[in-house]
RODO-2510 file (C-alpha; in nm, 4 decimals, decimal comma):
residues 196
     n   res          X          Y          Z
     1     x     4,7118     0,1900     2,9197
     2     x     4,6024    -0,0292     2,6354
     3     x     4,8020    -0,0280     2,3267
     4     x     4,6707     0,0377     1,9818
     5     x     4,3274     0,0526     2,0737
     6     x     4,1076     0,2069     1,8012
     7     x     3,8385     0,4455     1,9431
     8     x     3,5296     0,2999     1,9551
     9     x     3,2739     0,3991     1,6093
    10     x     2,9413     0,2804     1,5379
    11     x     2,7312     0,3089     1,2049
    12     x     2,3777     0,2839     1,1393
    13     x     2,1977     0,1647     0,8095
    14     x     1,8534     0,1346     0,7160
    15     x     1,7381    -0,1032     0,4462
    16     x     1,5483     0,0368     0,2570
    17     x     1,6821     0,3445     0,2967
    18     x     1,4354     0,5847     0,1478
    19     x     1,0605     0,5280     0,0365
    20     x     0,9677     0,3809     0,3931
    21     x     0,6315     0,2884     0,4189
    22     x     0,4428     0,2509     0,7201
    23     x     0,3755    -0,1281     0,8200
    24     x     0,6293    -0,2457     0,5543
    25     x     0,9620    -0,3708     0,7077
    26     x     1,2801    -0,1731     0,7811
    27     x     1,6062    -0,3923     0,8743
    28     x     1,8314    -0,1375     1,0910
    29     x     2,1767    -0,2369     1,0927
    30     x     2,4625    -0,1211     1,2880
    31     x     2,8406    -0,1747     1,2590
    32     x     3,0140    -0,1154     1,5531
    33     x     3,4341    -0,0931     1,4920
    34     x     3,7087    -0,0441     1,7943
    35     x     3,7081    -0,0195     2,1751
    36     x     3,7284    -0,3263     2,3398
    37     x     3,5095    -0,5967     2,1752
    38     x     3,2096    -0,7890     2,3001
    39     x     2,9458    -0,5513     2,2024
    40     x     2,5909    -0,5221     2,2812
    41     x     2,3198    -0,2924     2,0950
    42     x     2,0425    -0,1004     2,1812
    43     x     1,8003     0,0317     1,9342
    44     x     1,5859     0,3903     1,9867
    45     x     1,3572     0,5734     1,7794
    46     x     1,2553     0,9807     1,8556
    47     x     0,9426     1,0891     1,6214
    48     x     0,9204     1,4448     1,5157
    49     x     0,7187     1,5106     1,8220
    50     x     1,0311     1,4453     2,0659
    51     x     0,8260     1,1297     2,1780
    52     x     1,1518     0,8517     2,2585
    53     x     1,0426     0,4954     2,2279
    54     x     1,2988     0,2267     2,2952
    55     x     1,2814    -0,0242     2,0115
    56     x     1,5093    -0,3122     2,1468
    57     x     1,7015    -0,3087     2,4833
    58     x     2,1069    -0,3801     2,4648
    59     x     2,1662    -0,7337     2,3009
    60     x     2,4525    -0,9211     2,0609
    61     x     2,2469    -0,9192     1,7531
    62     x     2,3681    -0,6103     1,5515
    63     x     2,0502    -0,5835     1,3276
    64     x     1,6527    -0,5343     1,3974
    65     x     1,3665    -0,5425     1,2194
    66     x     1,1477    -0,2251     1,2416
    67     x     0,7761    -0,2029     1,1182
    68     x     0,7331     0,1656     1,1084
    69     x     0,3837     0,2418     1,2040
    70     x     0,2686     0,6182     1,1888
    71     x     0,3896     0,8229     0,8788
    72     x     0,5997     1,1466     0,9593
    73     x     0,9447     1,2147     1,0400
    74     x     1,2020     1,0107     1,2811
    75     x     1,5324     0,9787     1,4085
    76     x     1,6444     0,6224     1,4203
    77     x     1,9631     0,5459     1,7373
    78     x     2,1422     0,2983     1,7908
    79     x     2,3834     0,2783     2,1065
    80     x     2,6809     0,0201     2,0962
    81     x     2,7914    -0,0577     2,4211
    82     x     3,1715    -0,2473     2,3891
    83     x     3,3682    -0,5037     2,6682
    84     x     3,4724    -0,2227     2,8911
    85     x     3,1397    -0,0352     2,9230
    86     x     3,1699     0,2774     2,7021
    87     x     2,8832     0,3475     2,4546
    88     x     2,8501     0,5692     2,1120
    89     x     2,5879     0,6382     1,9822
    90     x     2,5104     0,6790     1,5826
    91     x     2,1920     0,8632     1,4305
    92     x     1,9477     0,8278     1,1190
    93     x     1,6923     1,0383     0,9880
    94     x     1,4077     0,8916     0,7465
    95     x     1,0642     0,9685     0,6653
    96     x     0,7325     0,7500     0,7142
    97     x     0,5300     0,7448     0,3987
    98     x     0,1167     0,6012     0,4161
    99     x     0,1031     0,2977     0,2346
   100     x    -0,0802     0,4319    -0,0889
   101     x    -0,2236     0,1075    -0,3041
   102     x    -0,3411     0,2016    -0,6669
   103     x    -0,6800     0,2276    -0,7366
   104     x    -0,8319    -0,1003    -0,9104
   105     x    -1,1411    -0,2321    -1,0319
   106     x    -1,3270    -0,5229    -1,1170
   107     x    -1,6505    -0,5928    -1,2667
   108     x    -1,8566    -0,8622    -1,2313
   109     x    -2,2143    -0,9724    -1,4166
   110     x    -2,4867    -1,1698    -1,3250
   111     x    -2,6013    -1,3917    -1,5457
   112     x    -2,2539    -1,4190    -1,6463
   113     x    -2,1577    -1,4172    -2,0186
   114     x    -2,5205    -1,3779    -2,1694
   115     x    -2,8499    -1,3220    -2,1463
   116     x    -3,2041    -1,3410    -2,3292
   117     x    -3,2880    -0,9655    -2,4213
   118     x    -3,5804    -0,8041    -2,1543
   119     x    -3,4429    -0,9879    -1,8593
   120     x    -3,2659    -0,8075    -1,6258
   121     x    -2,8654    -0,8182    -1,5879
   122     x    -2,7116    -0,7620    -1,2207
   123     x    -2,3560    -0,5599    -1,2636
   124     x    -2,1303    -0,5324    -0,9718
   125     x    -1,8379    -0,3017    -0,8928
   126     x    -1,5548    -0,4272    -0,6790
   127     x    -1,3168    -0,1441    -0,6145
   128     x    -0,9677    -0,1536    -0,4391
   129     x    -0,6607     0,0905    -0,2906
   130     x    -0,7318     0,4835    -0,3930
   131     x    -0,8300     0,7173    -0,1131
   132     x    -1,1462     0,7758     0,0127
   133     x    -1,4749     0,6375    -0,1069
   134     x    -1,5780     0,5418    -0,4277
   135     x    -1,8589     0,6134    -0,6822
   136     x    -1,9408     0,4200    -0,9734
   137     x    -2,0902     0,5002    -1,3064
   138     x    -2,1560     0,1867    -1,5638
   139     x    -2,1575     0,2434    -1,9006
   140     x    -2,2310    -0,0002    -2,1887
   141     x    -2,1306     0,0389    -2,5564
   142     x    -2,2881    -0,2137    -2,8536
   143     x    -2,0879    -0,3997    -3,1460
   144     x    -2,1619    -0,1026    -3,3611
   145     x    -1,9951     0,2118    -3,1300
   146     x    -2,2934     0,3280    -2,9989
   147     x    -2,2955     0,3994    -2,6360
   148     x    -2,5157     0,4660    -2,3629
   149     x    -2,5218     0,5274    -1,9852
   150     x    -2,6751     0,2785    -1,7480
   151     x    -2,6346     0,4719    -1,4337
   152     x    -2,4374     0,7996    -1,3643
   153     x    -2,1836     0,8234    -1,1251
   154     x    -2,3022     0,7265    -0,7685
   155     x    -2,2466     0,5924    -0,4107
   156     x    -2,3522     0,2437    -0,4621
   157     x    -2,1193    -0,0436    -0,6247
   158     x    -2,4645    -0,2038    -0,8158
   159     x    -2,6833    -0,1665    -1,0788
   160     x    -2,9406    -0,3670    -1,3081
   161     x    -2,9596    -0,3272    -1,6765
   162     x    -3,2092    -0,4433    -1,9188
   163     x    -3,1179    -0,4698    -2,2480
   164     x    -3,3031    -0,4771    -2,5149
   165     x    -3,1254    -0,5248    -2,8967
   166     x    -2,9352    -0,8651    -2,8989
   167     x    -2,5968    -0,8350    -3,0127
   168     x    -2,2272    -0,8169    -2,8638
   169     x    -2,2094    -0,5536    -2,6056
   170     x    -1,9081    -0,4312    -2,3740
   171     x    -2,0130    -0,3260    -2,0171
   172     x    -1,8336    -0,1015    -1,8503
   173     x    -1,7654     0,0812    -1,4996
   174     x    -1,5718     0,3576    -1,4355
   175     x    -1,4856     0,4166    -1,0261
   176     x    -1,4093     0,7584    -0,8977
   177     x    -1,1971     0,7947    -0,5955
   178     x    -1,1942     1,0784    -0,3643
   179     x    -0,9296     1,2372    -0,4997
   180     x    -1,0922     1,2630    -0,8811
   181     x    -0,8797     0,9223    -0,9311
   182     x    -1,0431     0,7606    -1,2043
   183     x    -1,0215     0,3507    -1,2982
   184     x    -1,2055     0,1406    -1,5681
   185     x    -1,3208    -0,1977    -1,5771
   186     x    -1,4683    -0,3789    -1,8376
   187     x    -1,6621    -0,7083    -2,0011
   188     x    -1,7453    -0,8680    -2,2995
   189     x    -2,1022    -0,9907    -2,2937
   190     x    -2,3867    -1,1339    -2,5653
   191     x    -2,7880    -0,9957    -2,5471
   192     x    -2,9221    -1,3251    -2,7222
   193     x    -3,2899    -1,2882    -2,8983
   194     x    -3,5520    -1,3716    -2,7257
   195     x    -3,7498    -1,6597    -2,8071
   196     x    -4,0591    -1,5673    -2,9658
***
């Protein structure tokens, strides 16, 4: 009979903790105390399904990195094995969030700062993150308020504009995600007279 042997506990930690994100990296942790020493760890997961996937077979090394891939509910194991063969097992519950990026937009103009009034201006929407598919509407106000539409809200990221009046002018687009997410971009840019 061995004196003063502690029983043998094991803890698990995630970090992070909370606000998991799927393909973003987890470091599990465990922290095995008592029992004889020498211990090895084995690392589980069980999704909300009851599907068991083994995520790392018994080792020394105490942590492992997890890159979580499909969102939902889990149950993160560990089982620490000590010197004389008996395991315990410890237990975390988390939740798998989709990575969600922010909508953004950018908006490029060809020619790029000015042009000559009557020729014909290429604008170009660039939009990021959001859900879904986009639509764009460009807009374009002049150096005195005034605004008008160029093109109403649609499917494709381009448009052409003519203008007309020479002056400072601020283009615009606005891209619509597919939730109703809303994002403006927009660009400084000079209509020069024409050359008569």
């Amino acid at each position: 009979v061995k004196n003063n042997v502690q029983p043998l506990t094991v803890k698990l930690t995630a970090d992070p903790s909370t606000s998991i994100i799927s393909g973003n990296q987890v470091k599990l942790s465990a922290l095995a105390q008592g029992g004889s020493s020498d211990y090895t760890y084995k690392f589980l997961i069980c999704d909300d399904k009851g599907n068991w996937f083994k995520l790392r077979d018994y080792g020394k090394d105490n942590t492992y990195i997890w890159t979580p891939g499909v969102h939902g509910k889990k149950t993160l194991y560990v089982d620490v094995k000590d010197g004389s063969g008996e395991i315990k097992r410890a237990e975390l519950s988390c939740e798998v969030k989709d990575k969600k990026e922010a909508l953004t937009v950018k908006l490029t103009v060809n020619p790029s700062s000015s042009v000559v009034g009557g020729k014909t201006v290429k604008l170009t929407a660039n939009a990021n993150g959001g859900t879904g598919s986009y639509t764009y509407k460009f807009l374009v106000c002049d150096d005195k308020g005034n605004w008008y539409k160029i093109r109403d809200f649609g499917s494709i990221n381009t448009c052409t504009w003519t203008p007309g009046v020479a002056g400072k002018k601020t283009l615009y687009v606005d891209v619509k995600d597919s939730t109703g997410t809303v994002k403006r971009a927009e660009l400084s840019y000079e209509v020069e007279k024409k050359v008569e």
